[in-house]
C-alpha atoms as one frame of an Amber mdcrd trajectory, in Angstrom:
protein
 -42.871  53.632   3.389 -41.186  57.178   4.477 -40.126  59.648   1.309 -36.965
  60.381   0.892 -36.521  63.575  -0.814 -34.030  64.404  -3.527 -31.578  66.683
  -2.320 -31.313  69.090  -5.068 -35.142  70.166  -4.360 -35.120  69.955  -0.241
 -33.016  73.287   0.211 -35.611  75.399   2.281 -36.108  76.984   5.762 -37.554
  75.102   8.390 -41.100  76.995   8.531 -40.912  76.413   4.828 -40.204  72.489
   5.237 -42.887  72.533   8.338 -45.519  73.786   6.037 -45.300  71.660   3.104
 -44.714  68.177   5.212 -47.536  69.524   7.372 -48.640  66.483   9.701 -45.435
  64.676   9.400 -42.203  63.696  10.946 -39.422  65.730   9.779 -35.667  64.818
   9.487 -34.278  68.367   9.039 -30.440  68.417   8.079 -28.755  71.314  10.501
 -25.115  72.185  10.344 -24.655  75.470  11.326 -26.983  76.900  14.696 -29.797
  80.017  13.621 -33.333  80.728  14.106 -34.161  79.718  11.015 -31.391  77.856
   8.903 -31.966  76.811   5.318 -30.947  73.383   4.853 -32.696  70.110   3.630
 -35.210  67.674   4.645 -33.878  64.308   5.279 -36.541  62.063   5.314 -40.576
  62.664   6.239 -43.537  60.558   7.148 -46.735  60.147   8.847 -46.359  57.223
  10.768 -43.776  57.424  13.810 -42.923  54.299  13.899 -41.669  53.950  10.948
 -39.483  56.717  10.596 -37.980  55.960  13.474 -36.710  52.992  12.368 -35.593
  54.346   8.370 -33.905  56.895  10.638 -32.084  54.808  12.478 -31.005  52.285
   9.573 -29.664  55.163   7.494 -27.715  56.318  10.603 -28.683  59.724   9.977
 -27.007  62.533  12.059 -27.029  66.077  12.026 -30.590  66.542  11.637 -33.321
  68.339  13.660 -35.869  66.035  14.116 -40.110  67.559  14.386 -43.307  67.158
  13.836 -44.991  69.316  11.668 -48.213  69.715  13.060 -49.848  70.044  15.999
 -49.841  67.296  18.690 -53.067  67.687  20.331 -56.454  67.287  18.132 -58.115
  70.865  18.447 -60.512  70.603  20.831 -58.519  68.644  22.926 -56.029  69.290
  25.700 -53.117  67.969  28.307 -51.024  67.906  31.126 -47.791  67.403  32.031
């Protein structure tokens, strides 16, 4: 099940939100444009999947959406 967090503890940048959801999805609320902005974090989980589809039942909008983590297993690469 994703966590939802309580707004009046999710104000913080987004390297700040990035770093303590590390390996996660991240629903970051945005409404003004900057490098940085400080707002709140939505919603966060592990799995994909599921936070996809909490994100889409709570209609949320606004929000910068990330994973907090790296992609690609070290050791490991790609191409596109």
């Amino acid at each position: 099940m994703p966590n939802f967090v309580k707004p009046e503890m999710s104000a913080m940048t987004l390297e700040e939100a990035k770093a303590r959801y590390n390996g996660q999805w991240l629903a970051f609320r945005v409404f003004e444009e900057g490098d940085n902005p400080e707002r709140e974090v939505a919603l966060h989980d592990k799995d994909s999947r599921t936070f996809d589809k909490v994100l889409l039942e709570r209609r949320l909008v606004n929000v910068y959406i990330t994973f907090a983590g790296p992609l690609i297993p070290e050791g490991y690469g790609t191409l596109f």
